[in-house]
C-alpha positions, 0 to 999 in steps of 0.5 A, spaced: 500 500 500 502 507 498 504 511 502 498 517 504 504 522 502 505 519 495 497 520 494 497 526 496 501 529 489 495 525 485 491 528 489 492 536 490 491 541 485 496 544 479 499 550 483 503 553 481 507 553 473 507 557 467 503 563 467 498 563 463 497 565 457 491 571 459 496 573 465 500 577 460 494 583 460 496 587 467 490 590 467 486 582 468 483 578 473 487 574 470 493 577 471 491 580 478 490 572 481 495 569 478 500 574 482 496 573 488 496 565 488 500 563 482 495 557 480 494 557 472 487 554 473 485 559 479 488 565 474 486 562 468 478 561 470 478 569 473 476 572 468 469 569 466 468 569 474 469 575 476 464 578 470 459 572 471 459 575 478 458 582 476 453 580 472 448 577 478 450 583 481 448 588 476 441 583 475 439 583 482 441 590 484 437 592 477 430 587 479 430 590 485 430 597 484 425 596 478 421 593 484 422 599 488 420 603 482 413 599 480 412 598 488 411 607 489 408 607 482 403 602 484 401 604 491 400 612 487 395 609 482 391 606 489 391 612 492 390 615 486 383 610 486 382 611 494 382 618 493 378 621 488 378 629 486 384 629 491 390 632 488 396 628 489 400 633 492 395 636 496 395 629 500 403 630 500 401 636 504 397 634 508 391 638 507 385 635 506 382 634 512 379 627 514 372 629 513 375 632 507 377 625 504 371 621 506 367 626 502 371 625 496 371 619 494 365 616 498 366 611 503 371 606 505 369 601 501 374 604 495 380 606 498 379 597 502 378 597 495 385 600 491 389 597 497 387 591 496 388 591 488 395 594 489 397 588 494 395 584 487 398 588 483 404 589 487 405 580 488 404 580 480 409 585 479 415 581 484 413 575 481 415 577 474 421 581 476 424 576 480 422 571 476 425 574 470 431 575 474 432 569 476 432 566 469 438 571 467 441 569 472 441 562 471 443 564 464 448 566 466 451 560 470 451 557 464 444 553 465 440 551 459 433 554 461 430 550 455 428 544 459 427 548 465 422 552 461 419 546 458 419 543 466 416 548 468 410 548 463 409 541 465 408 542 472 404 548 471 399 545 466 399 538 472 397 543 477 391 547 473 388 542 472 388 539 479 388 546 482 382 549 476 376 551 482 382 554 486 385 558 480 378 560 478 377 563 485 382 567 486 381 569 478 374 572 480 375 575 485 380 579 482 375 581 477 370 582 483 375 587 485 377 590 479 370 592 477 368 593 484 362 588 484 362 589 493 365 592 498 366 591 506 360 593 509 355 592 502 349 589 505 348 583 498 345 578 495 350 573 493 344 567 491 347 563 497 348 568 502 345 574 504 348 579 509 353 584 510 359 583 507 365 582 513 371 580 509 373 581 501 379 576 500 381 573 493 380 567 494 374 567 499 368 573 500 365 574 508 358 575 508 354 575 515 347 574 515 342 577 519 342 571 524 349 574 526 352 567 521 357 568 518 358 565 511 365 564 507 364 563 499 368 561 494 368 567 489 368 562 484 362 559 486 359 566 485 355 567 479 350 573 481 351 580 486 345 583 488 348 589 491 344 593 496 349 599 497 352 602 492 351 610 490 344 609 493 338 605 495 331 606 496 326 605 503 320 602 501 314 603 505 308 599 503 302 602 508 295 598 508 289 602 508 282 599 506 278 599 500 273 604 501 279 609 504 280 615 500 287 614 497 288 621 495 287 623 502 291 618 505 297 618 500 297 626 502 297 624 510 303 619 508 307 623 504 306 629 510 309 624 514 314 621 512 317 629 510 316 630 518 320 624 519 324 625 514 325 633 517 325 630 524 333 627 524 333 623 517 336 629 513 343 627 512 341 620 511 336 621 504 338 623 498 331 625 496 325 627 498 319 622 500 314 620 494 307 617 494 307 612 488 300 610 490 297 604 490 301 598 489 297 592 491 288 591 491 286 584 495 279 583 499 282 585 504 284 592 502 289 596 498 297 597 500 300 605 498 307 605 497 312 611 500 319 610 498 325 615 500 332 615 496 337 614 502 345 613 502 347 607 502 346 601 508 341 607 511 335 604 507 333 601 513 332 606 519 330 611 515 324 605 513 322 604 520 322 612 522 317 613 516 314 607 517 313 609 525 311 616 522 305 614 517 302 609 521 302 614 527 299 620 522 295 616 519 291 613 525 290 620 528 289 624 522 281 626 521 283 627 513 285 619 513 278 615 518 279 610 513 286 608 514 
């Protein structure tokens, strides 16, 4: 058996030499590690290292500055989006009041609405730019990407198709808040489930019905919205009066009393003035007159209550309804 001195020729590394041939530029990487270290393979594969090595560098320095760049452009969209009719250097200054910004664009439901779809658009936005990067900088390293691409089809493909109803969640729910179907705080029909939204996720939507049951969705299972609070809703007050009644008188005594309601304390909740329709429905048993009010959204249900209070009480005093 040989020595472990004898092997350890064989075995170590071919220091030193002659110097190879790039070390005769003084200016190289090349000549630079050969005078450092006098190894002819060490020197000889400088060069193409250090510019690989620069390269990532430069790759990574630039996804991450381009990311900074999308990301503040990004976030001035959404709050371009929360804050309508709002400059943006007034909301740099901070001069609009709090009042001030809720007035301009309404409610929160838009500016939960642009943070939401500025955090979409901002993971998009990584996963494309440090995507791309990554790919470069295997490029560099020497990687064939063409199997890796042809890979990662495969194994995109395999699981579309055993993800499609998780995919086709989250695809809505983009779409849902992209087109601002509902909101936080929305009371909607959702065929399944009727409430007042709690929660809008990409994958999934909250809703809690009047029960105080909170339902969880699946946004792509959703194929109607009826939604009850966007820009204006509308309190309907059905009020049964008897066949023989007067109903020009009764609708006068109505209409008188829901505007007293109205005035009493409900301005800021009604949009419009209360209407009398007129008669909505006649059976056996009597006819029903119908009052509606246009409200501010999700306020159409205190001001029907303080409406339907007054007519009623109107209507059973009034000598102009005896009646009703």
């Amino acid at each position: 058996m040989l020595p472990l001195a004898a092997l350890l020729p064989a075995l170590a590394p071919p220091f030193g030499g002659t110097a190879p041939d790039c070390a005769a530029d003084a200016g190289s990487w090349c000549a630079r590690v050969w005078s450092w270290t006098g190894t002819a393979w060490l020197a000889r594969g400088a060069d193409g290292t250090v510019s690989v090595l620069v390269s990532v560098i430069g790759i990574v320095l630039a996804a991450v500055a381009l990311r900074t760049v999308v990301d503040r452009v990004i976030s001035h969209v959404a709050a371009g989006v929360g804050m309508p009719g709002v400059t943006g250097l007034l909301r740099r200054r901070h001069r609009v009041s709090d009042a001030q910004r809720i007035e301009a664009f309404g409610s929160a439901r838009r500016a939960q609405r642009a943070r939401t779809v500025g955090s979409v658009l901002r993971s998009a936005a990584s996963i494309v730019i440090f995507g791309t990067a990554f790919m470069m900088v295997l490029s560099r390293f020497g990687v064939n990407l063409a199997p890796v691409l042809a890979s990662a089809g495969v194994l995109g493909l395999a699981v579309g198709f055993g993800a499609q109803n998780l995919v086709r969640d989250f695809l809505s729910g983009i779409f849902m808040l992209l087109e601002d179907q509902y909101g936080v705080g929305d009371h909607v029909d959702l065929g399944d489930a009727v409430g007042t939204i709690e929660r809008v996720g990409l994958r999934t939507t909250s809703v809690r019905d009047v029960t105080g049951v909170v339902w969880y969705v699946r946004n792509g299972t959703i194929e109607r919205v009826g939604n009850a609070s966007q820009d204006h809703a509308v309190a309907v007050v059905d009020v049964p009066i008897e066949l023989d009644a007067d109903v020009e008188a009764v609708g006068r005594v109505a209409e008188r009393a829901a505007r007293e309601a109205v005035d009493d304390g409900l301005a800021r909740d009604v949009l419009d003035q209360p209407r009398v329709l007129g008669v909505q429905t006649v059976s056996e048993s009597g006819m029903t007159l119908r009052v509606t009010t246009t409200t501010r959204p999700n306020r159409q249900w205190a001001v029907r209550r303080a409406v339907t209070e007054r007519v009623v009480s109107e209507l059973r005093t009034s000598p102009e309804s005896p009646a009703a």
